[in-house]
N, C-alpha and C positions, 0 to 999 in steps of 0.2 A: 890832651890828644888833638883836639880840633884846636888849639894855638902851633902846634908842631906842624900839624898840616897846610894851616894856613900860612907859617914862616916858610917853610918849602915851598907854596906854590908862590909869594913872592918874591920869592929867592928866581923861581923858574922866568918866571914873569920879566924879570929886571933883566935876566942875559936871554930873553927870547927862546926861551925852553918849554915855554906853555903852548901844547898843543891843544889847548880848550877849545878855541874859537874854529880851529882845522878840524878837530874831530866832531863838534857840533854842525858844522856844514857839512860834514862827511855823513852823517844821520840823515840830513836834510837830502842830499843826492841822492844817497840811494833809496830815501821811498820816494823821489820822484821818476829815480828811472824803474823802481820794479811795478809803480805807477804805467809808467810809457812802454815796458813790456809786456804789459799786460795787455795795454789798448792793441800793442803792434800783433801781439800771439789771436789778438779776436780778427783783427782784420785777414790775417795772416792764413788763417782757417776760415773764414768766410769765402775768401780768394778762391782758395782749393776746394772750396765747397761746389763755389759755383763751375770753376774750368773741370770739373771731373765730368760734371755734369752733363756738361754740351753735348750735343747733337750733330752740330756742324760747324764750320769754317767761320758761315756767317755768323753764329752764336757767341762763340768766342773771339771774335772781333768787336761784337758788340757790350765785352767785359769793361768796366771803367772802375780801376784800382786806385784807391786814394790812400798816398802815403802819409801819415801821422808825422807834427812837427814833432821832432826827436833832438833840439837842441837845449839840453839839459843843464847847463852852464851857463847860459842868460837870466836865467829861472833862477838861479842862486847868486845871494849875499853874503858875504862871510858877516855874524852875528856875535854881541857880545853879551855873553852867558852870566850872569848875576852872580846864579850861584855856580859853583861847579862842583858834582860829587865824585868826580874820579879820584880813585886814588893817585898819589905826585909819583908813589914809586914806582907805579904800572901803569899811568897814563902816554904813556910814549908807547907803549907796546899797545895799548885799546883803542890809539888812535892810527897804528899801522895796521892791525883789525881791521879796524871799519873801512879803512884806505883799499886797503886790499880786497876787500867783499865789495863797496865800487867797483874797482877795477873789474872783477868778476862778471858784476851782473852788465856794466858797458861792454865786454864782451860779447855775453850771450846777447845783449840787443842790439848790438849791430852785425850782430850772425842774424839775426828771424828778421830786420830789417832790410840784409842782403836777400831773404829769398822773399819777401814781399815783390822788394824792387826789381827783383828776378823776373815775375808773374807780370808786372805794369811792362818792361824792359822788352819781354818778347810779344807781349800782345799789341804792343807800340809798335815794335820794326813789323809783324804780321800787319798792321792794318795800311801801315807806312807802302809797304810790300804792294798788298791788294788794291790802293791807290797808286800810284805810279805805276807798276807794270800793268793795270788792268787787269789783275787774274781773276779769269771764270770763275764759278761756282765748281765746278769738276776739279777741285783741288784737293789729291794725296795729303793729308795731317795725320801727326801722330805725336803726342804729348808724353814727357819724357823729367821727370823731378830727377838731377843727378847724386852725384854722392857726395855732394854739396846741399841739397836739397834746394838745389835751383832748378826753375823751369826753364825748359829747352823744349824745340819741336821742329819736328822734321816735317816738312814738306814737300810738293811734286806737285809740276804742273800737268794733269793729266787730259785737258782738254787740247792741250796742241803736241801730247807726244806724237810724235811721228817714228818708227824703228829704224827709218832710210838716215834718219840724225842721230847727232849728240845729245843727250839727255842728262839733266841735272838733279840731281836730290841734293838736298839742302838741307842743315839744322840751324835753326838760327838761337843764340842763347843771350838774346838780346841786338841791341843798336849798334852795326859795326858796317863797317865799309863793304862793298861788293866783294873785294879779292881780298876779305878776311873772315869771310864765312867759311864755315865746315861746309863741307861738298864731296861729291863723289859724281863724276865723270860716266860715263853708262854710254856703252855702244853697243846696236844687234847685229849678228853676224849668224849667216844658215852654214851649218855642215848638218851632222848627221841628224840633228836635232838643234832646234833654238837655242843659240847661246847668247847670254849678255855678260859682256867684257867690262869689269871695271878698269876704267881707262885709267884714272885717276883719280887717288883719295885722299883728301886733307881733312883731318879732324885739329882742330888749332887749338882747343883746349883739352890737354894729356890727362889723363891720370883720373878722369870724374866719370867717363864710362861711357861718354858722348859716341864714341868711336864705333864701340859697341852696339848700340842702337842704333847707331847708323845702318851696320852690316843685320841687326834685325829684322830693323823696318826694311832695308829693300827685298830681306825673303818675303814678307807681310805683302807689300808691292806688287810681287811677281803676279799673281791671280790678276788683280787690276790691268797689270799692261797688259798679260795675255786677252784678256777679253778686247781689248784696243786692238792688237795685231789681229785678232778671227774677224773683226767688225773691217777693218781696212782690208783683210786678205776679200772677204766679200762684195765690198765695194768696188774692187777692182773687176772680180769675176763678172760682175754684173752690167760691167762696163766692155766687160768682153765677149766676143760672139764665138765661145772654145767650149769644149766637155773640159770635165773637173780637171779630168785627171791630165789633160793636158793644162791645164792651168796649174797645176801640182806640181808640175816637172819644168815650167816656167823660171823664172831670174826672178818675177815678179810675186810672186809665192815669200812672204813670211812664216816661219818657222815658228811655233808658239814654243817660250821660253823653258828649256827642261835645265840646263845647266848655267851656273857664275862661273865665271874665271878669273884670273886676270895676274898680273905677277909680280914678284915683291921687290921694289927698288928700293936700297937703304945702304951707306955706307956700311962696312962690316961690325963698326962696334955697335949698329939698331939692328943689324938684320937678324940676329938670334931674338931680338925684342920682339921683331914684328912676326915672326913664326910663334913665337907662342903666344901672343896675340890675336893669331889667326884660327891655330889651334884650340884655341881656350874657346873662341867661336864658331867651333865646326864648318871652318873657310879654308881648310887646308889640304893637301894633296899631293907631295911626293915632289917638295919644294914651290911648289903655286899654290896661289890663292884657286880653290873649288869647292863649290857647295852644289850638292845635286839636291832639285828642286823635287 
């Protein structure tokens, strides 16, 4: 039996049919990569351990995430096997096995190393942010794992809102150019009550739920700027030598925010998209976007 086996695998051997040497490296990679997921799954939970955590803007600026080398193929020699006990008839099949269970577990590591790099990626363009524009401590954040389970965070700069401007909210889901950020456009306007006008909404990554949290966090919001608009409606009054309620009936009078608006532009084959989109977020209203606050 073992002269038959052995004529078969030099048989294999002679027209390059022996997968021994392929399937024994193929061994060797995948306990180095279920090795390298394992380090990447601890850091990876450390990360989230700590950004759940935070307190504030300036906490989570001061996260510093270290990505694990993950180059799993320098690390490997193809190796020549002495003995070999696979069987000849079914070693082509034990070495697409193991081929295949690689392939597997390189997937799932560079899925939990996409959302490591996710965590370093926005806490990078956040600090990058906080450097260059100088933004105050008085900054809007809200942390947001998608359906990717990558981190994204919405933020507002709340120390220079002013309601007589334009105003931005932001999500950033990492390092990207100014005019390829998700944003949403915010204008205040008085009628019969405070409203804030979505002027304009870009969510630039579809389908992960960014969008979504977007139109969350600015209901989350609304309290926050209301308190800005009472604080500014006072400062003015104080500046002025009028009773209230002539300051009430004023141009100068800010409305504190009770209603969103704002209205849905989309060729016709998205506009059914974006109504139930809207819908699905309790931002809709009888063809507009409206959410009563």
């Amino acid at each position: 039996m073992c002269i038959i086996k052995h004529l078969k695998c030099m048989i294999k051997e002679k027209f390059d049919y022996c997968p021994k040497n392929h399937y024994h490296n193929k061994i060797i990679e995948k306990g180095l990569t279920e090795e390298l997921l394992d380090q990447v799954r601890i850091k990876k939970n450390e990360a989230q351990h700590k950004i759940k955590k935070v307190k504030g803007i300036g906490e989570l600026l001061n996260i510093h995430i270290q990505i694990p080398d993950i180059e799993v193929n320098r690390n490997l020699e193809f190796i020549e096997t002495q003995e070999c006990k696979l069987n000849p008839s079914g070693c082509k099949s034990s070495y697409e096995i193991a081929q295949k269970y690689a392939q597997v577990l390189h997937v799932e590591l560079n899925k939990e190393i996409g959302i490591l790099n996710s965590m370093a990626d926005v806490i990078e363009h956040l600090r990058e942010l906080h450097k260059e524009k100088g933004y105050p401590r008085d900054v809007y954040y809200r942390l947001f794992f998608d359906r990717d389970d990558h981190m994204t965070c919405v933020y507002f700069d709340l120390s220079n809102y002013d309601p007589d401007h334009l105003a931005i909210l932001y999500l950033s889901f990492g390092k990207t150019p100014m005019n390829y950020r998700s944003r949403m456009y915010l204008k205040h306007t008085n009628a019969d009550v405070g409203i804030l006008k979505i002027v304009d909404f870009f969510s630039i990554e579809e389908n992960k739920g960014h969008g979504a949290f977007m139109l969350e966090s600015l209901v989350d919001l609304i309290p926050l700027l209301n308190q800005k608009i009472e604080r500014r409606n006072q400062e003015y009054f104080n500046e002025l030598s009028v009773a209230w309620s002539d300051f009430q009936d004023s141009c100068l009078l800010k409305k504190t925010i009770e209603d969103i608006i704002g209205s849905i532009y989309a060729p016709p084959n998205l506009y059914e998209r974006l109504v139930r989109f809207y819908k699905r977020n309790n931002f809709y209203k009888e063809g507009s976007v409206y959410r009563k606050i």
